[in-house]
py3Dmol code that shows the C-alpha trace and the ligand (Angstrom):
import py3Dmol

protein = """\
ATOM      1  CA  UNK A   1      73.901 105.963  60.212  1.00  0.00           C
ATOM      2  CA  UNK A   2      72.539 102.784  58.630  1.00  0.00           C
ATOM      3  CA  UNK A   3      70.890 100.047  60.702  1.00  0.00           C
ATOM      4  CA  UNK A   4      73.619  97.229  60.869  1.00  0.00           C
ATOM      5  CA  UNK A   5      72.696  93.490  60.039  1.00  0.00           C
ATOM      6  CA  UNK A   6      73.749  90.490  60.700  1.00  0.00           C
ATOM      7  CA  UNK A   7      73.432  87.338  58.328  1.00  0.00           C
ATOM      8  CA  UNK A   8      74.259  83.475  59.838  1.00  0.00           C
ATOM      9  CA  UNK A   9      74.525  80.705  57.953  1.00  0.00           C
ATOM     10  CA  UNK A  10      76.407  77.255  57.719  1.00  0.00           C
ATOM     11  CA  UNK A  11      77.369  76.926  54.115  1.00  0.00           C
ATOM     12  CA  UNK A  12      77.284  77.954  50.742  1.00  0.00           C
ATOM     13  CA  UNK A  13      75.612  81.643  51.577  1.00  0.00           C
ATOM     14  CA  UNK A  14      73.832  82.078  48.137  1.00  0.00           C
ATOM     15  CA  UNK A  15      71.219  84.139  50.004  1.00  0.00           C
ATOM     16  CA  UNK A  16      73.545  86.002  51.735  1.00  0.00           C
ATOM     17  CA  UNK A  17      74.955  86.523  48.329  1.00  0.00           C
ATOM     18  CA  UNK A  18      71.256  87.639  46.882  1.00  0.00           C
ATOM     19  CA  UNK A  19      71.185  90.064  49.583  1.00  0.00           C
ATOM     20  CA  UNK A  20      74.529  92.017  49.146  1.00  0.00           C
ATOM     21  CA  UNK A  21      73.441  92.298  44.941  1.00  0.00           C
ATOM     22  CA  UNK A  22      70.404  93.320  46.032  1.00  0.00           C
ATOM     23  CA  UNK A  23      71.381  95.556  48.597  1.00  0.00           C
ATOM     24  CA  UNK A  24      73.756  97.082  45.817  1.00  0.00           C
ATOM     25  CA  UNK A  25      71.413  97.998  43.409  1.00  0.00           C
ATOM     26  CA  UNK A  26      69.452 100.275  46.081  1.00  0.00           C
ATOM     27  CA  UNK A  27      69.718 103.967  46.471  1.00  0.00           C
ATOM     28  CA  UNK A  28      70.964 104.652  50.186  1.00  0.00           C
ATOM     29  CA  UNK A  29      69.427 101.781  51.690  1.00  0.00           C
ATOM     30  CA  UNK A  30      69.318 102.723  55.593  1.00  0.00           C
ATOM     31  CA  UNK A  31      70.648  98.971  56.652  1.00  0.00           C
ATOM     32  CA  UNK A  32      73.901  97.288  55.913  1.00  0.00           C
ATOM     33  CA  UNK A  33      75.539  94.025  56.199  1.00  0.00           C
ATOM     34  CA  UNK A  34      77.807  94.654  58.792  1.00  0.00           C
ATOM     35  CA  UNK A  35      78.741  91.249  60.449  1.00  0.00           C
ATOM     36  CA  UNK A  36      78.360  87.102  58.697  1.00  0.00           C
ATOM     37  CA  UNK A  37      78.741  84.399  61.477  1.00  0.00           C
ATOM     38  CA  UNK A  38      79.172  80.802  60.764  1.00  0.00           C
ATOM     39  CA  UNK A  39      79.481  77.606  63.005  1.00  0.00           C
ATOM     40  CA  UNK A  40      81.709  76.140  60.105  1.00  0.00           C
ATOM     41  CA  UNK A  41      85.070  77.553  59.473  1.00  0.00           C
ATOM     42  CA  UNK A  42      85.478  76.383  56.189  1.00  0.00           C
ATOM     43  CA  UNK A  43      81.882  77.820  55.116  1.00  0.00           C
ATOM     44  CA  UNK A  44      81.744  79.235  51.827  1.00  0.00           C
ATOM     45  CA  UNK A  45      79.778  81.904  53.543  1.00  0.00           C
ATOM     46  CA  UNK A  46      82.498  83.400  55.322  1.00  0.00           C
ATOM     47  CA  UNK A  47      84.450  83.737  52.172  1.00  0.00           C
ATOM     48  CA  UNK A  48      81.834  85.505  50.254  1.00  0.00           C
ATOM     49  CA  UNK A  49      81.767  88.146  53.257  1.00  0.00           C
ATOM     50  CA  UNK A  50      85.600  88.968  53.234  1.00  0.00           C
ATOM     51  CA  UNK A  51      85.394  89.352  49.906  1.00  0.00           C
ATOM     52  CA  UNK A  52      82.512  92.054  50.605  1.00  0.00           C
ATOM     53  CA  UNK A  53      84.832  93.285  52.977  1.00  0.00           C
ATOM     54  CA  UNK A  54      82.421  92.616  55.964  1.00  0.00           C
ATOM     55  CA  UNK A  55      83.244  90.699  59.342  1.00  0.00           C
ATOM     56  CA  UNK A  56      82.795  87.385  58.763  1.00  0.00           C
ATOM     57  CA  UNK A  57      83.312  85.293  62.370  1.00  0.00           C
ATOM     58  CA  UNK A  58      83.470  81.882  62.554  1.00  0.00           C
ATOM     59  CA  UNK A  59      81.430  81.034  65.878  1.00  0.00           C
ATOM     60  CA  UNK A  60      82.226  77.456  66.778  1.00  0.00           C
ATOM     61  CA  UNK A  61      78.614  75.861  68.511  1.00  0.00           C
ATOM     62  CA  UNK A  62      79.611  72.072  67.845  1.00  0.00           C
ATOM     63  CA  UNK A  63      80.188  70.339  71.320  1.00  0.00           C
ATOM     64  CA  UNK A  64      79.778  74.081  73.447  1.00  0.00           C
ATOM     65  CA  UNK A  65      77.414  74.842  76.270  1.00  0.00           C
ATOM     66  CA  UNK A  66      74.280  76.487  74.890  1.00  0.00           C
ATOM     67  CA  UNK A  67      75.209  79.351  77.429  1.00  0.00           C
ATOM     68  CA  UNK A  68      78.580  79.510  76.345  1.00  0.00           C
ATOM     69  CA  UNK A  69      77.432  80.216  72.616  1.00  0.00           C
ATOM     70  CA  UNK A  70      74.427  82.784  73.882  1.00  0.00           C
ATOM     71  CA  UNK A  71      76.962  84.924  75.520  1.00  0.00           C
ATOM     72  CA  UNK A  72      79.288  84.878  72.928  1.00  0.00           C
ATOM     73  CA  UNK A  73      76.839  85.386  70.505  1.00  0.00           C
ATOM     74  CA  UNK A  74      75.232  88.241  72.114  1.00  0.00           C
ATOM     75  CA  UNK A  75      78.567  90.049  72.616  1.00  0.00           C
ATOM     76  CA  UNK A  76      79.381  89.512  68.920  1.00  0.00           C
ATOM     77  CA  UNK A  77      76.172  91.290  68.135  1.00  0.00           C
ATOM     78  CA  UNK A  78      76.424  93.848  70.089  1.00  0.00           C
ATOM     79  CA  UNK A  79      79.523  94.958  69.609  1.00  0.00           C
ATOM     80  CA  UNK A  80      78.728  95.203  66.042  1.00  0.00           C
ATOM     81  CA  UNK A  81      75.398  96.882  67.934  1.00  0.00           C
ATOM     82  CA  UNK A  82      73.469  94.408  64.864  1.00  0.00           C
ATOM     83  CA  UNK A  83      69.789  96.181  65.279  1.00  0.00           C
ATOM     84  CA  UNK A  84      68.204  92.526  62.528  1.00  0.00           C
ATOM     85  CA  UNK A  85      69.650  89.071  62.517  1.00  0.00           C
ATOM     86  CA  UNK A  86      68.746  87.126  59.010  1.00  0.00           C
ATOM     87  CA  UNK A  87      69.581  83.431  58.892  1.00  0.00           C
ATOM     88  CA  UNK A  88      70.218  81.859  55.815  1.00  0.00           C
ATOM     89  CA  UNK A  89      71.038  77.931  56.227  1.00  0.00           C
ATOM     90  CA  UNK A  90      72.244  78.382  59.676  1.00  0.00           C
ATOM     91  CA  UNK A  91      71.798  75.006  61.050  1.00  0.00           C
ATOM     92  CA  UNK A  92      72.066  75.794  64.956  1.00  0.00           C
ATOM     93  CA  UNK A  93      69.545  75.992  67.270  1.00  0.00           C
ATOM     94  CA  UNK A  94      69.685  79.442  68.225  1.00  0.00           C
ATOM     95  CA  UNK A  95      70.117  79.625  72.086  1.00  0.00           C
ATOM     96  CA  UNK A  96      66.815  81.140  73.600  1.00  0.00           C
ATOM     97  CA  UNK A  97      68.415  84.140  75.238  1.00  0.00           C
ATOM     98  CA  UNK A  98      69.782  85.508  71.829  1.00  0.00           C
ATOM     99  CA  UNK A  99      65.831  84.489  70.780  1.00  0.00           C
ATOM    100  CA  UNK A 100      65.067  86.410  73.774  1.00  0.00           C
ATOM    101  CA  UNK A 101      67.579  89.397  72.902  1.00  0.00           C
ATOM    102  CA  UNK A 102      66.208  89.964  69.326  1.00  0.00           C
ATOM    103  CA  UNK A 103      62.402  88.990  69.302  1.00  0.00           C
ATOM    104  CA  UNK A 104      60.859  89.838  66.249  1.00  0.00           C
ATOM    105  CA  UNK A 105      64.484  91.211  65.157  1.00  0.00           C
ATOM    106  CA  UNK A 106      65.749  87.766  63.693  1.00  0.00           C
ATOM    107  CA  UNK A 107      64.122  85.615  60.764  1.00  0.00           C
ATOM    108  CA  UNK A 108      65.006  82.537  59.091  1.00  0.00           C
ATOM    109  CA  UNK A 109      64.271  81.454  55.272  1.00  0.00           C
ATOM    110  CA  UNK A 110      62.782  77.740  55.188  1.00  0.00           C
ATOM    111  CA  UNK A 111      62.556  76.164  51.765  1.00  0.00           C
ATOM    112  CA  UNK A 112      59.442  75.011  52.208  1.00  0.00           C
ATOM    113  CA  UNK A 113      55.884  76.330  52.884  1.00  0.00           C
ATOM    114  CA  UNK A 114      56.154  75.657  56.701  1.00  0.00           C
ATOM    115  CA  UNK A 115      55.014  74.345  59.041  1.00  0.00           C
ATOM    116  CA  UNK A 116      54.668  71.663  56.353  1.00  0.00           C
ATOM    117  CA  UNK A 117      58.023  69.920  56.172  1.00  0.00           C
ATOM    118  CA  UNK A 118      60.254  72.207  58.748  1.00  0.00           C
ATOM    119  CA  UNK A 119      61.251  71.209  62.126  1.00  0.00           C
ATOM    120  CA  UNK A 120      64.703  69.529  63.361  1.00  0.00           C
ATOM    121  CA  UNK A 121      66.423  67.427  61.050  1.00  0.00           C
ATOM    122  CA  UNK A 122      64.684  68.798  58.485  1.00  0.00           C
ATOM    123  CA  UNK A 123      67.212  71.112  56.366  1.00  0.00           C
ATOM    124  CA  UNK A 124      68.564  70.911  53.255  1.00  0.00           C
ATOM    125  CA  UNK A 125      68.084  67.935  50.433  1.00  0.00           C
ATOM    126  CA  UNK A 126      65.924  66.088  52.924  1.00  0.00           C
ATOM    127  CA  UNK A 127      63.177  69.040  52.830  1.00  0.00           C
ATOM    128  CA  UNK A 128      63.206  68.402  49.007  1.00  0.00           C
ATOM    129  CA  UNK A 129      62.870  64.664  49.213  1.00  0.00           C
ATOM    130  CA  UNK A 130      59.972  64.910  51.904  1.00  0.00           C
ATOM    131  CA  UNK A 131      58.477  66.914  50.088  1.00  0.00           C
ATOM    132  CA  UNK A 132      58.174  64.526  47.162  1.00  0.00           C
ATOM    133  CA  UNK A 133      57.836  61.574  48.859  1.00  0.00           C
ATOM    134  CA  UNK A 134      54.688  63.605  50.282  1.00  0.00           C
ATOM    135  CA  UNK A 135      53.425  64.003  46.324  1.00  0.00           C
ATOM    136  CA  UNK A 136      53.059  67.758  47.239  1.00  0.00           C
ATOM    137  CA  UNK A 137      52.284  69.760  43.928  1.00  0.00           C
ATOM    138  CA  UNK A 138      53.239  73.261  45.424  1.00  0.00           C
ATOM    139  CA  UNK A 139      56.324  73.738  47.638  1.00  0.00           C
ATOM    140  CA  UNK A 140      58.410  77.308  47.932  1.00  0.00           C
ATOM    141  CA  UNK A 141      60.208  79.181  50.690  1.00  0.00           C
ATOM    142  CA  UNK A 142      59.010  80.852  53.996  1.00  0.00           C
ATOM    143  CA  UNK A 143      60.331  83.754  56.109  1.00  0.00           C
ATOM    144  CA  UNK A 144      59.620  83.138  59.214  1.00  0.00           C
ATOM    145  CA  UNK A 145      60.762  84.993  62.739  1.00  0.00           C
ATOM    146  CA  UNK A 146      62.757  82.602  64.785  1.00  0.00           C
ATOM    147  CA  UNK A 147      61.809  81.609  68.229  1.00  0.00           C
ATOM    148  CA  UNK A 148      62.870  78.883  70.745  1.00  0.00           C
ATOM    149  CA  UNK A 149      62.088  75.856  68.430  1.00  0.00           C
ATOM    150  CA  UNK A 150      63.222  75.260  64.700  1.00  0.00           C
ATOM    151  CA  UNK A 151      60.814  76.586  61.716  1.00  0.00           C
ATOM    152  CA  UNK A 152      58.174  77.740  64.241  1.00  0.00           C
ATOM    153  CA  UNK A 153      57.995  81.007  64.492  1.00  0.00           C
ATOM    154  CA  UNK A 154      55.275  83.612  62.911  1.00  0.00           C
ATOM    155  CA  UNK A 155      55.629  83.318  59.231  1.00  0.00           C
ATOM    156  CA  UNK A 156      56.490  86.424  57.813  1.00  0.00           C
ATOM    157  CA  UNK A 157      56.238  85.536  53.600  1.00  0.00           C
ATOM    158  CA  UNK A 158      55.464  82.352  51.153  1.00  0.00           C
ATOM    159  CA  UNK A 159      56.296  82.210  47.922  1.00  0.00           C
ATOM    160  CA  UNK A 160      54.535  79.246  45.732  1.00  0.00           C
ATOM    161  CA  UNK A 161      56.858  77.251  43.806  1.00  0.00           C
ATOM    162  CA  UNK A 162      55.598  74.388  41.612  1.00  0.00           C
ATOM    163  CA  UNK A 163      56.959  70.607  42.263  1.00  0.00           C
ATOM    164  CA  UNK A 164      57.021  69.629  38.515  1.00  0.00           C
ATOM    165  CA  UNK A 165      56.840  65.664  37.180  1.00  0.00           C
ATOM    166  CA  UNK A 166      60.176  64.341  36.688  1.00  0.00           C
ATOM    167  CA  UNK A 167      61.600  66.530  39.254  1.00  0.00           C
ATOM    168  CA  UNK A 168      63.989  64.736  41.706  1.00  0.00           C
ATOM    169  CA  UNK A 169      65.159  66.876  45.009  1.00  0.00           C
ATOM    170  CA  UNK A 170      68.460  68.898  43.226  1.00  0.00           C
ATOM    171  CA  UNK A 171      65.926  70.133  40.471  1.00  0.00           C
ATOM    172  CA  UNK A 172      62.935  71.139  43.206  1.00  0.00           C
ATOM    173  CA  UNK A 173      65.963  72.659  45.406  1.00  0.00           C
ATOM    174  CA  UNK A 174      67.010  74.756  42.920  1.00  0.00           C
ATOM    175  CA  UNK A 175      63.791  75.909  41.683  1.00  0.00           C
ATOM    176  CA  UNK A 176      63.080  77.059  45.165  1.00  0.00           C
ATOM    177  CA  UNK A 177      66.732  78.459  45.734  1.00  0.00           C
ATOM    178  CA  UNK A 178      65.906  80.909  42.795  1.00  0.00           C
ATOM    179  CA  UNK A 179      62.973  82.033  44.340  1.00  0.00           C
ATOM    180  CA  UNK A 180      64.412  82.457  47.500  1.00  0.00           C
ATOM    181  CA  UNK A 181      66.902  84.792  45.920  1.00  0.00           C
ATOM    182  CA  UNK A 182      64.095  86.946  44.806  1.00  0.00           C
ATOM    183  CA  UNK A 183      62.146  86.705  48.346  1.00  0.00           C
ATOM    184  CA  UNK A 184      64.566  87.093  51.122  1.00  0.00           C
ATOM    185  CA  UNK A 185      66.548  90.060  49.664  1.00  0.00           C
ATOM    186  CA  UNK A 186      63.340  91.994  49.975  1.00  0.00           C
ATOM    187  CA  UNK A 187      62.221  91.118  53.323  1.00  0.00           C
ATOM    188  CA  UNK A 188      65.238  91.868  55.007  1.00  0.00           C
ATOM    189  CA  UNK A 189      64.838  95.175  52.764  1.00  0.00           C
ATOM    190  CA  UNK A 190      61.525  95.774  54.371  1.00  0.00           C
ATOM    191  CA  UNK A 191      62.518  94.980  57.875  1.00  0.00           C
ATOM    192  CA  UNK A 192      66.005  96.996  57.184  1.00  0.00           C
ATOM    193  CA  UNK A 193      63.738 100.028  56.122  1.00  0.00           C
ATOM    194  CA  UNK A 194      60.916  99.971  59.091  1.00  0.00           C
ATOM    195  CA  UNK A 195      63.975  98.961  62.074  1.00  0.00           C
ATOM    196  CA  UNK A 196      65.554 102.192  60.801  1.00  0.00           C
ATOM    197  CA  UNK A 197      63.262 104.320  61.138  1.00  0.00           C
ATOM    198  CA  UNK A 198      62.409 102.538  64.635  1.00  0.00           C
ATOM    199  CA  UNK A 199      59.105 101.169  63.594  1.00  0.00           C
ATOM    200  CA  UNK A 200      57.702  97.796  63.492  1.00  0.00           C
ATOM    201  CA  UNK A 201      57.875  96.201  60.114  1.00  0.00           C
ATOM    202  CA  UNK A 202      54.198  96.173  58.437  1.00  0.00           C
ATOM    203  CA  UNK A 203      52.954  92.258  57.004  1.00  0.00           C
ATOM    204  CA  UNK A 204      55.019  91.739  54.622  1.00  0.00           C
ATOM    205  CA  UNK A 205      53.614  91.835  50.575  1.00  0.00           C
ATOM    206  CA  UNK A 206      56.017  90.773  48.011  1.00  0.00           C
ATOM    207  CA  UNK A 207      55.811  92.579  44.880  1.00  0.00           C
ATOM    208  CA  UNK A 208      54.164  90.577  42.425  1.00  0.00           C
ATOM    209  CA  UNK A 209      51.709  88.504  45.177  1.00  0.00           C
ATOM    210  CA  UNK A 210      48.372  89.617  43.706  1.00  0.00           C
ATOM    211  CA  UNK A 211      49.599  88.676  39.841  1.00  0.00           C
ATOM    212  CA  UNK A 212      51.301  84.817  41.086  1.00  0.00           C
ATOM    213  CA  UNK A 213      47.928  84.468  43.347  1.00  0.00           C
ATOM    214  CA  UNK A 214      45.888  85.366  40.653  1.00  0.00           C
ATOM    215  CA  UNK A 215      47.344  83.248  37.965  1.00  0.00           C
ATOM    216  CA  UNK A 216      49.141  80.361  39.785  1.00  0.00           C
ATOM    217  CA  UNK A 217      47.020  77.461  38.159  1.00  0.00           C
ATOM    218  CA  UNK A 218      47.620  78.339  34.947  1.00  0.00           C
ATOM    219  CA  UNK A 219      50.994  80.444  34.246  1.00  0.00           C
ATOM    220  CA  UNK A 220      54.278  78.759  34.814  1.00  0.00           C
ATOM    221  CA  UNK A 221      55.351  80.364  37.854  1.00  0.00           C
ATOM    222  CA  UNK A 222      59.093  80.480  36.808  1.00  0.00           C
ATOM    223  CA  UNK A 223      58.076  82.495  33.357  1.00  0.00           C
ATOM    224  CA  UNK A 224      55.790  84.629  35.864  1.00  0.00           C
ATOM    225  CA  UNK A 225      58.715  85.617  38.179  1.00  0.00           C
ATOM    226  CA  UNK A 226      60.867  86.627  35.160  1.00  0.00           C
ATOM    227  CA  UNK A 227      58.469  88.504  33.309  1.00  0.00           C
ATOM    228  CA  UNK A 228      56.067  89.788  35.723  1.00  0.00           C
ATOM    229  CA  UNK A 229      57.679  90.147  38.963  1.00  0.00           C
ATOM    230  CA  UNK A 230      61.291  91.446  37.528  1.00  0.00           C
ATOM    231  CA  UNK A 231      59.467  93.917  35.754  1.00  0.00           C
ATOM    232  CA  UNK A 232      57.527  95.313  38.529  1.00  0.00           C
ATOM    233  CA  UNK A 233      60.539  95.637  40.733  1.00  0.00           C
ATOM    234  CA  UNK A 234      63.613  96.252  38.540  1.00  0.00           C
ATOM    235  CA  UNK A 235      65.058  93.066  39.914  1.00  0.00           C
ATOM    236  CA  UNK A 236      66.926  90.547  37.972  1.00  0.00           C
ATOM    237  CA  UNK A 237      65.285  88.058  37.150  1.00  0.00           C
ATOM    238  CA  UNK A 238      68.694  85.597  37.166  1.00  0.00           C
ATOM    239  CA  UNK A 239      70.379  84.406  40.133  1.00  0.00           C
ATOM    240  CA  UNK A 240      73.891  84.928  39.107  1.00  0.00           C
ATOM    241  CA  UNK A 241      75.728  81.244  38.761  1.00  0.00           C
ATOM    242  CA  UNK A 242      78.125  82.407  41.771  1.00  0.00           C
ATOM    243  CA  UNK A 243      75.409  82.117  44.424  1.00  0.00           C
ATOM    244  CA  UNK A 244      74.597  78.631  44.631  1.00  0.00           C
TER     245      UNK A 244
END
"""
ligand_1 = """\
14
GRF
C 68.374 77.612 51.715
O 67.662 76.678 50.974
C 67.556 78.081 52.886
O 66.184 78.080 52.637
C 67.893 77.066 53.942
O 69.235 76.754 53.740
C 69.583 77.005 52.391
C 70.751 77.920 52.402
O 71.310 78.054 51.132
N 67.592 77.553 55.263
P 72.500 79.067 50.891
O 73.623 78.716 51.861
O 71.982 80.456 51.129
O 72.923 78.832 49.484
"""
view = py3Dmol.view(width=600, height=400)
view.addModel(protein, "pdb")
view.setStyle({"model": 0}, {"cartoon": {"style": "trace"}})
view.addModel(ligand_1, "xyz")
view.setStyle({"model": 1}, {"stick": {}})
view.zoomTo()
view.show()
């Protein structure tokens, strides 16, 4: 029986896309998407989980008691009996009992290198901008566990992405979006795998780490990932234009 997971988010769901190819391409994988929850009914998210034919709830938070979206949130996930929650653009605060309910069994992707640029408010183009307006030469996404506060939690994995001249925030957002396709997949791989087997995920290493550290001054980072890190892992090194 394969560990089930469940994936929130408020909009487009590119990385919940990411995960499902990636999640395709493995041999037996002992975790599953088994449930997609979204505060927006209209999200493209839950669209892209019918169509996987998974469970895709809308979970209305707008204008509820925090309580009264904790305890339907935790009876969602446990009736699906989710063992990992990944959110992907899910732009709730996630009520602390359901915090309490899966410590260090739910993580968030950030796209930037937090805590730089992450807290409340901050989601979306206006990470991008801030990070600009900053003059920051390296930016990139973070994996983070979520706790009682947004983009706090333990960081889990950082990928460096670099801010190029002449980039404006779409460009920078979807430089980072590609990596995060590439990241998050693998994480919730890695935490999928360990949860499984009942174990404590180890510190997470992407492939390719030691090869970006080593040459990150000097090799286009974008070239890197598509040469270096698809061939170490088998991965595509192309988002495919549906996700975004
Ligand atoms: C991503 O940039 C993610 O880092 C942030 O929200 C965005 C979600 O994008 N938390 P998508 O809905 O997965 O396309």
């Amino acid at each position: 029986m394969s560990l089930p997971v469940a994936v929130f988010a408020s909009g487009s769901g590119s990385n919940l896309q990411a995960i499902l190819d990636y999640h395709a391409g493995l041999d037996a994988p002992p975790w599953r998407v088994e449930l997609v929850v979204s505060d927006q009914e209209d999200a493209k998210v839950l669209q892209r989980g019918r169509h996987a034919a998974i469970r895709a709830r809308f979970l209305p938070a707008a204008g509820r008691s925090s309580g009264d979206v904790a305890g339907e949130t935790l009876d969602l996930l446990r009736s699906s009996e989710i063992g990992f929650v990944a959110l992907a653009g899910y732009l709730r605060l996630i009520p602390a009992p359901v915090v309490a309910a899966f410590r260090e069994r739910m993580v968030n992707i950030h796209p930037a290198l937090l805590p730089a640029f992450g807290g409340k408010g901050m989601y979306g183009m206006r990470v991008h901008e801030a990070v600009l307006a900053a003059g920051a030469t390296v930016t990139g996404p973070t994996v983070h566990f979520v706790d009682e506060e947004y983009d706090r939690g333990p960081i889990i994995a950082q990928w460096p992405v670099p801010v190029r001249a002449g980039d404006d925030p779409h460009t920078l957002a979807t430089r980072v979006l590609r990596v995060e396709h590439l990241l998050y997949p693998r994480v919730v791989d890695q935490f999928g795998r360990a949860l499984a087997r009942g174990c404590r995920p180890a510190p997470f290493s992407p492939p390719g780490t030691a090869f970006l550290a080593h040459s990150r001054a000097t090799v286009d980072l974008e070239r890197a990932i598509s040469a270096g890190f698809a061939a170490r892992t088998g991965a595509a090194a192309h988002g495919n234009g549906e996700r975004t």
